[in-house]
C-alpha positions as CSV (number, residue, x, y, z in Angstrom):
1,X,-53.9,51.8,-19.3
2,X,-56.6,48.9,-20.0
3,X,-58.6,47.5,-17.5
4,X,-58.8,43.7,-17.1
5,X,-62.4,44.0,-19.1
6,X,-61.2,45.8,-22.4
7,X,-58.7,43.3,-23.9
8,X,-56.5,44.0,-26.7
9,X,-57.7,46.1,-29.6
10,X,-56.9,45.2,-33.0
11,X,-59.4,47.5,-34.8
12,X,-58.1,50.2,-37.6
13,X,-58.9,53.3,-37.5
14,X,-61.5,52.6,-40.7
15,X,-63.3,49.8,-42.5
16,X,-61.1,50.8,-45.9
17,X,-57.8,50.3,-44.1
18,X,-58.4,47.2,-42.2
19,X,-60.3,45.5,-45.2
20,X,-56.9,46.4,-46.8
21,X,-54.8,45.3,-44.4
22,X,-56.3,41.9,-44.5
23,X,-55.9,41.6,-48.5
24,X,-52.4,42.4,-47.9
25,X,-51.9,40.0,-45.2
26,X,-54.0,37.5,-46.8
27,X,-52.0,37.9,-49.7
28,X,-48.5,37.4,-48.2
29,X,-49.6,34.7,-46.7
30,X,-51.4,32.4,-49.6
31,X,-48.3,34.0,-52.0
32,X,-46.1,32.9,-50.3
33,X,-46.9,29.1,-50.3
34,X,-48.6,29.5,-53.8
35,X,-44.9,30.8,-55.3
36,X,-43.1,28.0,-53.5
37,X,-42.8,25.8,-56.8
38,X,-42.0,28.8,-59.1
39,X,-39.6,31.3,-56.7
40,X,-38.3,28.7,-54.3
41,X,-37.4,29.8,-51.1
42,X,-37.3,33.2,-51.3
43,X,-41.2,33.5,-51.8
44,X,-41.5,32.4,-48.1
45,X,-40.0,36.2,-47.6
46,X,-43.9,37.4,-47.8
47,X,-45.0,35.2,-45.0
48,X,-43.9,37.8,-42.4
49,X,-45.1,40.5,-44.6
50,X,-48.7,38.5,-44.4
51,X,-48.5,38.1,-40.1
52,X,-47.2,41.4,-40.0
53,X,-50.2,43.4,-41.7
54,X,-52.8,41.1,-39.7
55,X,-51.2,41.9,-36.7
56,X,-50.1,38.4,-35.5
57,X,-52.9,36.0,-37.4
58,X,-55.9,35.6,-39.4
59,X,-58.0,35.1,-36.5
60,X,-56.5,38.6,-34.8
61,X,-57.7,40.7,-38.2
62,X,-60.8,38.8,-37.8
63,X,-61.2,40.3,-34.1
64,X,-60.3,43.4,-35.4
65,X,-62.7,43.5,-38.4
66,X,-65.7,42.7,-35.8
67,X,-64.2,45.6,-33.8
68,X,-63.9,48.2,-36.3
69,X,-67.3,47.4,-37.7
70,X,-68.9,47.6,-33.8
71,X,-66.6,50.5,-32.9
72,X,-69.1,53.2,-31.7
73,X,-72.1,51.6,-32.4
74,X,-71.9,49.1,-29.6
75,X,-70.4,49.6,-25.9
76,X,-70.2,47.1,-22.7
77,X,-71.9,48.0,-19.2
78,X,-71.6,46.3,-16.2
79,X,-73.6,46.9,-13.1
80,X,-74.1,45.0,-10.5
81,X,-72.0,41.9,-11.2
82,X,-73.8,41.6,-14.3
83,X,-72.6,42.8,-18.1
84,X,-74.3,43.5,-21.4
85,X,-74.1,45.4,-24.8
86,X,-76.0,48.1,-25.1
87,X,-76.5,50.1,-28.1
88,X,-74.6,53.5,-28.4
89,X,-78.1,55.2,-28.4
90,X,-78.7,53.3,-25.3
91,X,-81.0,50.1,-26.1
92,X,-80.0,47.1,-24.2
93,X,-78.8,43.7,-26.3
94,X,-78.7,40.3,-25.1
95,X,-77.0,39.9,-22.2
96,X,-73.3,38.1,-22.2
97,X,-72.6,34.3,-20.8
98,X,-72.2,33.9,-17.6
99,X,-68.6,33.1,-18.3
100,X,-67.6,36.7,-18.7
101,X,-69.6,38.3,-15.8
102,X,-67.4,40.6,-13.5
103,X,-67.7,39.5,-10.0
């Protein structure tokens, strides 16, 4: 079960697979409005394939590149009312906006 702080994950299980996730997706998606003039209709058949393999929309692989690329290298603490990225090896980041502190 997630907690409120976690959100969705749309990270692959490797760099290889999501990168080719996204030039299948990306693919289905300019194909099928670049093969409208010469297939008609039935090129917009690889539009769902396109939202399918990136999960929803472009913007959803692009969450999930930045997550599969961060995945074990970066983690979120919060203590005290107050939340940051450390470092897997335990160096602190920048802190986040105040926006997204846990009260």
């Amino acid at each position: 079960m997630q907690t409120p702080a976690e959100g969705p994950d749309f990270a692959s299980s490797s760099l290889a697979r999501h990168l080719v996730r996204g030039a299948v997706g990306f693919g289905g998606l300019i194909g099928s409005f670049a093969l409208l003039p010469v297939a008609g209709p039935v090129a917009l058949l690889l539009l769902p394939v396109g939202v399918l393999a990136l999960r929803g929309c472009p913007m959803c692989w692009t969450i999930g590149l930045v997550q599969t690329v961060s995945r074990g290298r970066l983690q979120r603490s919060c203590e005290d009312g107050r939340c940051t990225v450390v470092r897997a090896d335990g160096r602190e980041r920048a802190p986040e906006p105040a926006a997204t502190r846990v009260s």
